[in-house]
C-alpha positions as CSV (number, residue, x, y, z in Angstrom):
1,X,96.0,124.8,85.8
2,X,95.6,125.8,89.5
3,X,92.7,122.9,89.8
4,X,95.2,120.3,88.0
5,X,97.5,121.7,90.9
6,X,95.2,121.6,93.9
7,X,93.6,118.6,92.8
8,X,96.5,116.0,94.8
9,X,96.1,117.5,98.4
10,X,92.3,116.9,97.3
11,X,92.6,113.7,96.5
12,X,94.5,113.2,99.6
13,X,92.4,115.1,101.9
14,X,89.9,112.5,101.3
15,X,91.4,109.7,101.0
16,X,92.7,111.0,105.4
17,X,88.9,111.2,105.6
18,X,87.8,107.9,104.3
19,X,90.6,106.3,106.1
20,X,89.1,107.9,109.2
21,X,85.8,106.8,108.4
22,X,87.2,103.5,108.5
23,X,88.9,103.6,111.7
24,X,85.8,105.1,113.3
25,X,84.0,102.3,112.2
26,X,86.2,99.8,113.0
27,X,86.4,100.8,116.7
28,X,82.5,101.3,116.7
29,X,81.9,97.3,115.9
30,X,85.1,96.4,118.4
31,X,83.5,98.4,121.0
32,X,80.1,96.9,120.1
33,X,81.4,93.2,120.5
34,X,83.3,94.3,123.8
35,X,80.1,95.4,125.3
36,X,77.9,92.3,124.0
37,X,80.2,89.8,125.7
């Protein structure tokens, strides 16, 4: 029962951390095309 009840903020603890992931990346190839031009 308190693993069914701690298991959302989980769930959306790393869904913040993919989603951070993400941005991180995304910013990493923007930055990368910035400095190739």
């Amino acid at each position: 029962e308190a693993l069914q009840e701690a298991l959302p903020p989980l769930v959306e603890l790393c869904q913040a951390v993919r989603r951070a992931i993400d941005f991180a990346e995304a910013i990493k190839v923007s930055f990368r095309m910035l400095v190739q031009e």
